[in-house]
LOPA-328108 format. One record per residue (C-alpha): chain; x, y, z. Coordinates in pm, 1 decimal, padded with zeros to 6 digits. Each point is the difference from the previous one (the first is absolute). Example, Ala and Ser with C-alpha at 12.3 -4.5 7.8 and 13.67 -1.06 7.14 Angstrom:
BEGIN
+---+----------+----------+----------+
! c !        x !        y !        z !
+---+----------+----------+----------+
! A !  01230.0 ! -00450.0 !  00780.0 !
! A !  00137.0 !  00344.0 ! -00066.0 !
+---+----------+----------+----------+
//
This chain:
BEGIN
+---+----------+----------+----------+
! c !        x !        y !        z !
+---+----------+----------+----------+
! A !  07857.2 !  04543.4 ! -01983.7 !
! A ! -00140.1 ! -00293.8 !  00096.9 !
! A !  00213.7 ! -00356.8 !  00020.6 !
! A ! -00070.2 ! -00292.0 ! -00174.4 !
! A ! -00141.7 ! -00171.8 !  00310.8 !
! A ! -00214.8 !  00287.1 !  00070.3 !
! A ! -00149.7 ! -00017.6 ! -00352.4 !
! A ! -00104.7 ! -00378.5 !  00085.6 !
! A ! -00074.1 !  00065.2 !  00327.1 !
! A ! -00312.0 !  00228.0 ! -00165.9 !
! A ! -00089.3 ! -00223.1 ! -00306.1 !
! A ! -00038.3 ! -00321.6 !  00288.0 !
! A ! -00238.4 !  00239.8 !  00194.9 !
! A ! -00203.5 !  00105.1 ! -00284.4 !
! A ! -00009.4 ! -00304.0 ! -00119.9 !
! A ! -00102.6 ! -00151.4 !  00345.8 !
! A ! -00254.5 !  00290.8 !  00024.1 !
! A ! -00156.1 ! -00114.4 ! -00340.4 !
! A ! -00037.6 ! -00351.5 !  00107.6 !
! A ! -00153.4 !  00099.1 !  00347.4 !
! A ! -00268.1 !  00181.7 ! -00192.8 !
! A ! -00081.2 ! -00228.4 ! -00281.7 !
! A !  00003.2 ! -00276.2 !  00307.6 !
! A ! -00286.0 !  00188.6 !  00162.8 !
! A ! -00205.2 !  00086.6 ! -00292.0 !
! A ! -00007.8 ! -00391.0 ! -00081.6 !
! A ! -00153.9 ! -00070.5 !  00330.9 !
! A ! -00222.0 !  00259.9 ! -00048.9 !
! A ! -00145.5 ! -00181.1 ! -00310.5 !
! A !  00040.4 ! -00337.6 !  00114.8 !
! A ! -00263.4 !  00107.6 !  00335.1 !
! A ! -00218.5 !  00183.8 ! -00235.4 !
! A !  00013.6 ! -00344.4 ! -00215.2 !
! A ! -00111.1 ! -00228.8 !  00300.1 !
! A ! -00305.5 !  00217.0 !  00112.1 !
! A ! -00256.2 ! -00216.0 ! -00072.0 !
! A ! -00318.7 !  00177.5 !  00191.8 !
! A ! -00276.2 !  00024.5 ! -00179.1 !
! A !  00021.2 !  00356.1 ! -00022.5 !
! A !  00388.0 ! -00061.7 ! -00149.9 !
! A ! -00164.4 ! -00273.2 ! -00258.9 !
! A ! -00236.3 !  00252.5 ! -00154.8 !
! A !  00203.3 !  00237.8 ! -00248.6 !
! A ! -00005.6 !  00340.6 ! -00000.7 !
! A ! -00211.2 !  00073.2 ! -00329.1 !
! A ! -00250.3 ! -00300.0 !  00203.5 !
! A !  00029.7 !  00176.2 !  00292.3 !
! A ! -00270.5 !  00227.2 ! -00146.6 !
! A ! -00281.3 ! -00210.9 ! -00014.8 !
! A ! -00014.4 ! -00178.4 !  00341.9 !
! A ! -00162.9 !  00207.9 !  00330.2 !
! A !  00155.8 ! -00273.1 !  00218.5 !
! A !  00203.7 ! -00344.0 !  00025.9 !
! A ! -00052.2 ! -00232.7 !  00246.6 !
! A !  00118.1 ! -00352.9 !  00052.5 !
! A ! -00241.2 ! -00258.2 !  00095.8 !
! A ! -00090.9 ! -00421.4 ! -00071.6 !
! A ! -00248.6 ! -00184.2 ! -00195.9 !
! A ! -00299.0 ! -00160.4 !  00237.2 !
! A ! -00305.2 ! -00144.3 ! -00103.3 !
! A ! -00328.4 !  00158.7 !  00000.2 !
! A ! -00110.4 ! -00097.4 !  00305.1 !
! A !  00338.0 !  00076.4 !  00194.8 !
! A !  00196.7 ! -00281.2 !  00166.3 !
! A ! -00245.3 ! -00198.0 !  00176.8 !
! A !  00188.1 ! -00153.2 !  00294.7 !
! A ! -00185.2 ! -00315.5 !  00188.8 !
! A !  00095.0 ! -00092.9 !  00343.9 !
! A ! -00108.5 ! -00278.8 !  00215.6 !
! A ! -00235.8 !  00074.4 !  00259.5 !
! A !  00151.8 ! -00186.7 !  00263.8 !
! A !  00315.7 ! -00170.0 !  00126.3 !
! A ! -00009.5 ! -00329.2 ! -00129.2 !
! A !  00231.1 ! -00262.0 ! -00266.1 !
! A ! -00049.1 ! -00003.5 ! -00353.0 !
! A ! -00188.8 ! -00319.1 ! -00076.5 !
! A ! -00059.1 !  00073.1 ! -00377.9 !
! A !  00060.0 !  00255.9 ! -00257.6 !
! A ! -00264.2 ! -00036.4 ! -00231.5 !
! A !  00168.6 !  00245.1 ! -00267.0 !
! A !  00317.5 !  00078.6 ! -00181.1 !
! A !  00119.7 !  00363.3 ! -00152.2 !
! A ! -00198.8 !  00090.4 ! -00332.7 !
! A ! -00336.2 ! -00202.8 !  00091.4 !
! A ! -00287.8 !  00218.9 ! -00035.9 !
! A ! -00276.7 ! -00051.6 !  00269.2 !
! A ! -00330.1 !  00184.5 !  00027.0 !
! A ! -00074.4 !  00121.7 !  00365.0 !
! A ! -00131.6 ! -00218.5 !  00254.0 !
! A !  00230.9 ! -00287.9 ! -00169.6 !
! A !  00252.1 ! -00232.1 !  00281.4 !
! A !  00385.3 !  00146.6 ! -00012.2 !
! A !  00122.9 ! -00142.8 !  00304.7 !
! A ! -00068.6 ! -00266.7 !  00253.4 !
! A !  00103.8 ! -00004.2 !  00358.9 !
! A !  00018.1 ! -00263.6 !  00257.7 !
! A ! -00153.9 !  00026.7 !  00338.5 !
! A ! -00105.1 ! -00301.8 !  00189.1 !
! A ! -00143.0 !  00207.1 !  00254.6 !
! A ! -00362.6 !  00153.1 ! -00142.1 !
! A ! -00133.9 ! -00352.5 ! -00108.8 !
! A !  00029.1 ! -00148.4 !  00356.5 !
! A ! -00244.1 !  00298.3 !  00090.3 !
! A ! -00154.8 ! -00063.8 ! -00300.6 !
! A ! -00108.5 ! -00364.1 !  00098.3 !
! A ! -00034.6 !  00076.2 !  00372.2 !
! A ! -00292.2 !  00300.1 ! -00114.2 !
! A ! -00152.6 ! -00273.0 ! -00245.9 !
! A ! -00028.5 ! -00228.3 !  00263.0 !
! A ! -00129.3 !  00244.9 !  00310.6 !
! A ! -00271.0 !  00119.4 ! -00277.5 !
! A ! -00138.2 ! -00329.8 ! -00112.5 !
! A ! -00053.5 ! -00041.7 !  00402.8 !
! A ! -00117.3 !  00308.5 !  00083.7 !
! A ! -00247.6 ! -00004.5 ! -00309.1 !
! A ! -00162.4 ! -00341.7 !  00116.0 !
! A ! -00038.5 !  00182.9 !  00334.4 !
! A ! -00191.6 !  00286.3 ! -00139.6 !
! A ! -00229.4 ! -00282.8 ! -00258.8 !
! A ! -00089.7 ! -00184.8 !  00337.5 !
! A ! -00173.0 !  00396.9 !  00150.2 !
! A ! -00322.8 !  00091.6 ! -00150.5 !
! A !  00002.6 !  00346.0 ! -00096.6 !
! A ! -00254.3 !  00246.1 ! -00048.3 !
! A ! -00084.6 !  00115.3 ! -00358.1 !
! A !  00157.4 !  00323.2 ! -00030.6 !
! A !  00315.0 ! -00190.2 !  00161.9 !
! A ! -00036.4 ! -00280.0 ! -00244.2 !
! A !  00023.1 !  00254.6 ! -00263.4 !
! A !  00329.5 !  00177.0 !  00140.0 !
! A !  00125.5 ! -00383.2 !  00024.5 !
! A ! -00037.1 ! -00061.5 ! -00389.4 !
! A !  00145.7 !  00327.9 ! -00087.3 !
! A !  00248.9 ! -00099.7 !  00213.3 !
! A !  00090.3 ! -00336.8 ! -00142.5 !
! A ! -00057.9 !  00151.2 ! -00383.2 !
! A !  00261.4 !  00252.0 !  00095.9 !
! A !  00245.4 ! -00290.3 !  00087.5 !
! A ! -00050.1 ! -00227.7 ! -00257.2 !
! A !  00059.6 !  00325.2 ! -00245.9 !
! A !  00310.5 !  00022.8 !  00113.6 !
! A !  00108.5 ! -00332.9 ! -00031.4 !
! A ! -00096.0 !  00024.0 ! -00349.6 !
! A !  00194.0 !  00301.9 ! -00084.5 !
! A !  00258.4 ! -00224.7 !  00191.6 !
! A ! -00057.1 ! -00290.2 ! -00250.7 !
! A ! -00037.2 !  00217.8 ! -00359.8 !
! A !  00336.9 !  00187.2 !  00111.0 !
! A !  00185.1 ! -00348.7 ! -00004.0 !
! A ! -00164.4 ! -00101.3 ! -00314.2 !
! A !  00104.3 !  00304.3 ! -00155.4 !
! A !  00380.2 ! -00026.3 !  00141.8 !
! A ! -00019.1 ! -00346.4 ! -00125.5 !
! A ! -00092.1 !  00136.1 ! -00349.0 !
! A !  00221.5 !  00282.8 ! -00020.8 !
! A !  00290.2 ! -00243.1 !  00086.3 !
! A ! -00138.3 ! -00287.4 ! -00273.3 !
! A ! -00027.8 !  00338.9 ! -00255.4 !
! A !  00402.2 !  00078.2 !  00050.3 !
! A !  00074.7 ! -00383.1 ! -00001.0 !
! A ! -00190.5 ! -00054.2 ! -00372.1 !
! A ! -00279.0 ! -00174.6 !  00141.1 !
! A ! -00328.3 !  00261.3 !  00015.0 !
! A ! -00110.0 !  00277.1 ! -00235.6 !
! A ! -00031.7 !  00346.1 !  00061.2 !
! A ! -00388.9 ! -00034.8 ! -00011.5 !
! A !  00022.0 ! -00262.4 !  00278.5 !
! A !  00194.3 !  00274.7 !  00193.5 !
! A ! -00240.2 !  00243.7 ! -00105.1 !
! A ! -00283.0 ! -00241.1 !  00107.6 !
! A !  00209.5 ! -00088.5 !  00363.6 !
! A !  00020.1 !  00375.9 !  00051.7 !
! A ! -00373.7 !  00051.7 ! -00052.9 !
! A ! -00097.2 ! -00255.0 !  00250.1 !
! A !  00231.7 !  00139.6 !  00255.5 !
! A ! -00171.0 !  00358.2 ! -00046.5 !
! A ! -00378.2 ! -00129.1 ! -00002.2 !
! A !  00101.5 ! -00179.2 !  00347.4 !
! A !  00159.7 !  00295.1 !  00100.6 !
! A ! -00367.4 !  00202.4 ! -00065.7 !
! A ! -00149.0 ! -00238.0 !  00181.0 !
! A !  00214.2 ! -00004.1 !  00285.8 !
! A ! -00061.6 !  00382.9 !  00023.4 !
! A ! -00360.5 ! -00069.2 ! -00043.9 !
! A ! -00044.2 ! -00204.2 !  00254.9 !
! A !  00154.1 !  00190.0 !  00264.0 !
! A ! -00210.2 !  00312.9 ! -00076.9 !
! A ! -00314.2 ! -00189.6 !  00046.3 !
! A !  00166.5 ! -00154.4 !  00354.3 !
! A !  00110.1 !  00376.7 !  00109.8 !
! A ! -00409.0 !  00122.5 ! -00109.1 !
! A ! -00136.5 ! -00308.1 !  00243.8 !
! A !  00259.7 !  00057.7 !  00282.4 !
! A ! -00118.5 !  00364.4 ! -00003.5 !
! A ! -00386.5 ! -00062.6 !  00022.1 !
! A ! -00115.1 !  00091.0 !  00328.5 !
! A ! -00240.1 ! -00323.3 !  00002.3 !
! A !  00343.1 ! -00227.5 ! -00062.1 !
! A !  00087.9 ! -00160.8 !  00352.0 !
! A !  00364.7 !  00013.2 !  00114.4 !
! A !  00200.0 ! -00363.6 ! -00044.1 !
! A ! -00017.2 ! -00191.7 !  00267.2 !
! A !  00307.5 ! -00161.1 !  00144.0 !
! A !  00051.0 ! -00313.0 ! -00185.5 !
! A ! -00041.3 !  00225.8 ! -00323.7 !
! A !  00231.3 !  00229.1 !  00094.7 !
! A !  00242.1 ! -00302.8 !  00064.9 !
! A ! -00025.4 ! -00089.2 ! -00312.8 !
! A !  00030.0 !  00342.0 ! -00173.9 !
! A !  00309.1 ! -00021.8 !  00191.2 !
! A !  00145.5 ! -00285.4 ! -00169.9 !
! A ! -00098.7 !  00149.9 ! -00334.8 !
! A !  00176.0 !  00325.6 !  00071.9 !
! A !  00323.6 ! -00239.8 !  00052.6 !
! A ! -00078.5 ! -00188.4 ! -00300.8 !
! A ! -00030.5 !  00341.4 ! -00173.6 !
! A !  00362.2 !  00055.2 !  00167.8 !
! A !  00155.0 ! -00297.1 ! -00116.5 !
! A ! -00120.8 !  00050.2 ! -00323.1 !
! A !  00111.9 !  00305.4 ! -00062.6 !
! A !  00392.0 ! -00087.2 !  00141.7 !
! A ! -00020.7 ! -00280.3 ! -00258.6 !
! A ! -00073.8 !  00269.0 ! -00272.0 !
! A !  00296.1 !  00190.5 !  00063.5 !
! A !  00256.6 ! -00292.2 ! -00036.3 !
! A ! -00157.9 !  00056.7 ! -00361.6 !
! A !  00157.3 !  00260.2 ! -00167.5 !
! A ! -00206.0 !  00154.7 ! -00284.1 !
! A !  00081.8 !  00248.1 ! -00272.1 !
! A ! -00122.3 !  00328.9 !  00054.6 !
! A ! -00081.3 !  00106.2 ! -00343.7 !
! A ! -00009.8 ! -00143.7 ! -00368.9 !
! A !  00384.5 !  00020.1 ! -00114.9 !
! A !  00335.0 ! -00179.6 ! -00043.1 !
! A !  00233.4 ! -00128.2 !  00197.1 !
! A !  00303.8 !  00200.1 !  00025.6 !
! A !  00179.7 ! -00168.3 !  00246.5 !
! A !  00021.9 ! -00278.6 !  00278.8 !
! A !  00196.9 !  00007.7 !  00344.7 !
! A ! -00096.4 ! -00287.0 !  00142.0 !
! A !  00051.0 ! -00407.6 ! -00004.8 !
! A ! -00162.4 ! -00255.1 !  00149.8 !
! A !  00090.8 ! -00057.0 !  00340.4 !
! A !  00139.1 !  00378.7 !  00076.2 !
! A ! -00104.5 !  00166.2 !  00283.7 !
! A ! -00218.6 !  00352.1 ! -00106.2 !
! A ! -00200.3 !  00256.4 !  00216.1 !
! A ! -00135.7 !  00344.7 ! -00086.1 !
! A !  00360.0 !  00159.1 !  00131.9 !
! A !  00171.3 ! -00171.8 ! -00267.0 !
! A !  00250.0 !  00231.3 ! -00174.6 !
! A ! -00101.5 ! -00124.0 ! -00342.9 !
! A ! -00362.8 ! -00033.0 ! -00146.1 !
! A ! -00075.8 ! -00356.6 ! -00022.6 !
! A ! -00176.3 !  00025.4 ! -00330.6 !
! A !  00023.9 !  00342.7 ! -00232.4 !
! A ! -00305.0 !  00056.0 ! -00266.5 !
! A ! -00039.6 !  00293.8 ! -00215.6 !
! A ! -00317.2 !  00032.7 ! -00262.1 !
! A !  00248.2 ! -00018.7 ! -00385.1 !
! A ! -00272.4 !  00128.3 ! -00161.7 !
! A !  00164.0 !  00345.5 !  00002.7 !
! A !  00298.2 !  00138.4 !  00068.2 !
! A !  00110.4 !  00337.9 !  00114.2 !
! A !  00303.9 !  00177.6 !  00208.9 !
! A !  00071.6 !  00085.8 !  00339.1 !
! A !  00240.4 !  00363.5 ! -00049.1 !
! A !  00158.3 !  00189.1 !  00269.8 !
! A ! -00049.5 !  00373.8 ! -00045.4 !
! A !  00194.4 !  00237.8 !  00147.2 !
! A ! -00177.8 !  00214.6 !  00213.6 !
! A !  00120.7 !  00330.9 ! -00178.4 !
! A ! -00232.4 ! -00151.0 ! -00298.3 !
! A ! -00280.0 ! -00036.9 !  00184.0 !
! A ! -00197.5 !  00243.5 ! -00135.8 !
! A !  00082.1 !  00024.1 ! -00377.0 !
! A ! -00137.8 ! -00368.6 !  00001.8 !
! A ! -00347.3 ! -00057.1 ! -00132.6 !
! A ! -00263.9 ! -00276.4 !  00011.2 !
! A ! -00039.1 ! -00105.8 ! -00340.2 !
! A !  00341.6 !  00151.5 ! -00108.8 !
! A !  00173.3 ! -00206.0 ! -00282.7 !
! A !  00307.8 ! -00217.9 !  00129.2 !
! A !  00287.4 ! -00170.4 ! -00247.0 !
! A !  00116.5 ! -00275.3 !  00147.3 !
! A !  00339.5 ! -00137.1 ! -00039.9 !
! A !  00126.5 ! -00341.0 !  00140.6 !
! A !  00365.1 ! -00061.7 !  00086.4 !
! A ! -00016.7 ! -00365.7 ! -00122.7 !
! A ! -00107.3 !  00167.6 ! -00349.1 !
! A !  00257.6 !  00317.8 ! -00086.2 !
! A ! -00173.1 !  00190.1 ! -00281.5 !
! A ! -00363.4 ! -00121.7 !  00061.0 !
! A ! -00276.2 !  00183.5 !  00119.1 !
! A ! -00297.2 ! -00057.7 !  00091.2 !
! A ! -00362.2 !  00230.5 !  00066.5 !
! A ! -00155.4 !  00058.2 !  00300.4 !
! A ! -00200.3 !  00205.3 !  00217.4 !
! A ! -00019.6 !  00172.3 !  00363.8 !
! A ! -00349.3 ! -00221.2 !  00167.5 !
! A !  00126.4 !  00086.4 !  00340.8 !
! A !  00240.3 !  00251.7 !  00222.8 !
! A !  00015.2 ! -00068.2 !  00347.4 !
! A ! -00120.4 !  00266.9 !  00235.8 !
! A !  00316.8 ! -00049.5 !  00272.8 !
! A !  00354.3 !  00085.8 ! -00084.2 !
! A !  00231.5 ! -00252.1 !  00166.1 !
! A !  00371.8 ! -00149.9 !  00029.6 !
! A !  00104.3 ! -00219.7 ! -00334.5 !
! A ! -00077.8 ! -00377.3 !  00042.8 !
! A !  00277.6 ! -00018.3 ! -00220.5 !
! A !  00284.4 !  00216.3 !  00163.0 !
! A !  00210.3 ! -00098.0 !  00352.5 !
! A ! -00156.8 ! -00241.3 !  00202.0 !
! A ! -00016.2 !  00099.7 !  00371.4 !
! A !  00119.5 !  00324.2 !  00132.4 !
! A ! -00043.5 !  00266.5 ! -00237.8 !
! A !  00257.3 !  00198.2 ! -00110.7 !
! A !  00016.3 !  00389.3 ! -00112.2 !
! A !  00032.7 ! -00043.1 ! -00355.6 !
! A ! -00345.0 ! -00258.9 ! -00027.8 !
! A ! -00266.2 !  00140.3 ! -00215.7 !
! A ! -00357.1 !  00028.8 !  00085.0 !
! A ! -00227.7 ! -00143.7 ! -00256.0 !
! A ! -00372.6 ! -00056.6 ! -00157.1 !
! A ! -00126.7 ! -00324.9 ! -00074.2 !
! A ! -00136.8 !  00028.3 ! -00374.8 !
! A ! -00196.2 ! -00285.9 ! -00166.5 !
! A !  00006.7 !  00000.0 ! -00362.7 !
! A ! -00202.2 ! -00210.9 ! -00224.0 !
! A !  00155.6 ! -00165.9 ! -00295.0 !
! A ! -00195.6 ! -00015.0 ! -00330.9 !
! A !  00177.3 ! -00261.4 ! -00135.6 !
! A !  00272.7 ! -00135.4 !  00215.5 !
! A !  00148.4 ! -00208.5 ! -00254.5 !
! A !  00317.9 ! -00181.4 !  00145.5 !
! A ! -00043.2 !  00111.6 !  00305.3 !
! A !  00007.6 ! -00256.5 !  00354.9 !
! A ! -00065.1 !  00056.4 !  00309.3 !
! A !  00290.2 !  00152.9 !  00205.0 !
! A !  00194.5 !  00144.2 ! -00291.6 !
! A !  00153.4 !  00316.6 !  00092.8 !
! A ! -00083.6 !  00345.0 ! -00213.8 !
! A !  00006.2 !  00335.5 ! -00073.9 !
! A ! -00298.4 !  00202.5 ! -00018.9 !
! A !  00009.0 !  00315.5 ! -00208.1 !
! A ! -00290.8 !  00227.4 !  00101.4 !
! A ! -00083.7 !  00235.3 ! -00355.8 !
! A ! -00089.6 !  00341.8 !  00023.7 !
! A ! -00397.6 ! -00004.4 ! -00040.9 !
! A ! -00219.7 !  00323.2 !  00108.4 !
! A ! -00293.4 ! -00182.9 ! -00084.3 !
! A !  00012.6 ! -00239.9 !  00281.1 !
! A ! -00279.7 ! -00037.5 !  00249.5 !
! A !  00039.5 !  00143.6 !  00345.2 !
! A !  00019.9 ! -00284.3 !  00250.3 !
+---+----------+----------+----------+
//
């Protein structure tokens, strides 16, 4: 028989054993509780209807635009703030450079001298000719020169309150007729230069072609401490202030712009998918900043490269890192969707899908 103090001895390790157990069925549900994959989120009765999940963000239509400056120079002005909406060819950013309107001025001044040289030669006709074309072609560009600054000057007057859309509509027109001129201009200088009866510049012309072609240098410095936008869209953010130093190496874009006119999402499909995916194939979207919400969309793009996450380890990879498609989907109706917002993408079964 056993003693008393074998008898509780027993009932302490059963009771011990009971606790153990109950302790690691708890865990159990509390991991199962925190998975929150996209996979996990979806319930099993749900689990049905989607082909695929795959997490991805909100961008605008036109992707993330990201503007850098051209060269290594200080902010002077930033002509814009985050939200403005600016039609392409409009003034974001200016820099400051010293530096290209010294050779500006020094060109000016060797062609006004080098142009009363080549007045004071009489040339022959078909010379004369290739002279004109040759001055029509510069003063052509000095007018594309001078509608460009009107129309910066109008686009800035526009965002201040002070112009119209029609007189940036009218500013933009002007720019583009010079701009056809410019071109037309030249084509009629490259069909003289290539006549056979067209003599060769002497040397005083060819001096001052010279000082044209560093004009034409100047210039064109000068228009790159201009910073334009490169499409019609918004401003989605600014990284730079007056008087910061930028260049094209710059780890941030100095200006981001993305068309708003549309939205869709950027997934990351796992490679194992790849092929149950379809171009056309209908897409539920749900975003995290919205639990219960979903949204429509569909497949417009699947990338023809399988590649590392953008959104998993940075650097080295390691074993467990997933392969991945990029997938864009367009949204019908994006409702309260912004740019950036992180979501899931539930592909649904669809055997009607176009091949892509």
């Amino acid at each position: 028989m056993l003693s008393l103090a074998g008898v509780k001895d027993r009932k302490f390790a059963i009771a011990l054993s009971l606790l153990i157990a109950c302790s690691i069925a708890g865990s159990g549900l509390l991991l199962h509780a925190e998975d929150t994959s996209p996979a996990s989120r979806a319930k099993p009765a749900d689990e049905k209807r989607w082909q695929a999940v795959a997490p991805g963000r909100v961008e605008p239509i036109s992707g993330e635009i990201k503007v850098v400056a051209p060269i290594a120079a200080p902010i002077g002005e930033v002509l814009v703030k985050a939200g403005d909406k600016v039609s392409a060819g409009e003034p974001l950013v200016r820099l400051r450079d010293p530096e290209p309107y010294a050779r500006l001025a020094g060109a000016q001044a060797q062609i006004a001298m080098r142009k009363r040289a080549r007045d004071d030669q009489a040339p022959s006709s078909r010379a004369a000719d290739r002279r004109k074309a040759e001055d029509a072609v510069a003063d052509a560009e000095q007018a594309v020169l001078d509608a460009r600054a009107v129309f910066d000057r109008t686009s800035l007057h526009k965002r201040a309150g002070h112009a119209s859309e029609s007189d940036l509509d009218s500013a933009r027109s002007a720019l583009s007729r010079a701009e056809g001129e410019l071109n037309q201009q030249k084509a009629g200088l490259r069909e003289l230069e290539a006549a056979p009866t067209t003599p060769l510049p002497t040397q005083v012309e060819g001096q001052l072609n010279v000082a044209r072609a560093e004009l034409l240098a100047a210039q064109a410095t000068i228009q790159k401490l201009t910073i334009r936008a490169p499409i019609t869209g918004t401003v989605l953010q600014v990284n730079g202030k007056p008087g910061e130093m930028t260049a094209p190496s710059s780890p941030q874009p100095l200006i981001l712009l993305g068309d708003l006119s549309a939205l869709r999402v950027r997934a990351e499909l796992d490679e194992r998918d790849f092929g149950e995916i379809k171009i056309g194939q209908v897409v539920s979207v749900r975003p995290e900043a919205f639990r219960g919400r979903e949204l429509p969309g569909t497949v417009s793009f699947i990338a023809p490269i399988v590649q590392p996450s953008r959104t998993g380890s940075r650097g080295q990879r390691n074993q467990t890192d997933i392969d991945v498609v990029e997938v864009l989907i367009d949204m019908a109706d994006p409702g309260p969707l912004a740019v950036g917002m992180k979501v899931d993408a539930y592909f649904r079964y669809d055997s009607t899908s176009a091949q892509h």
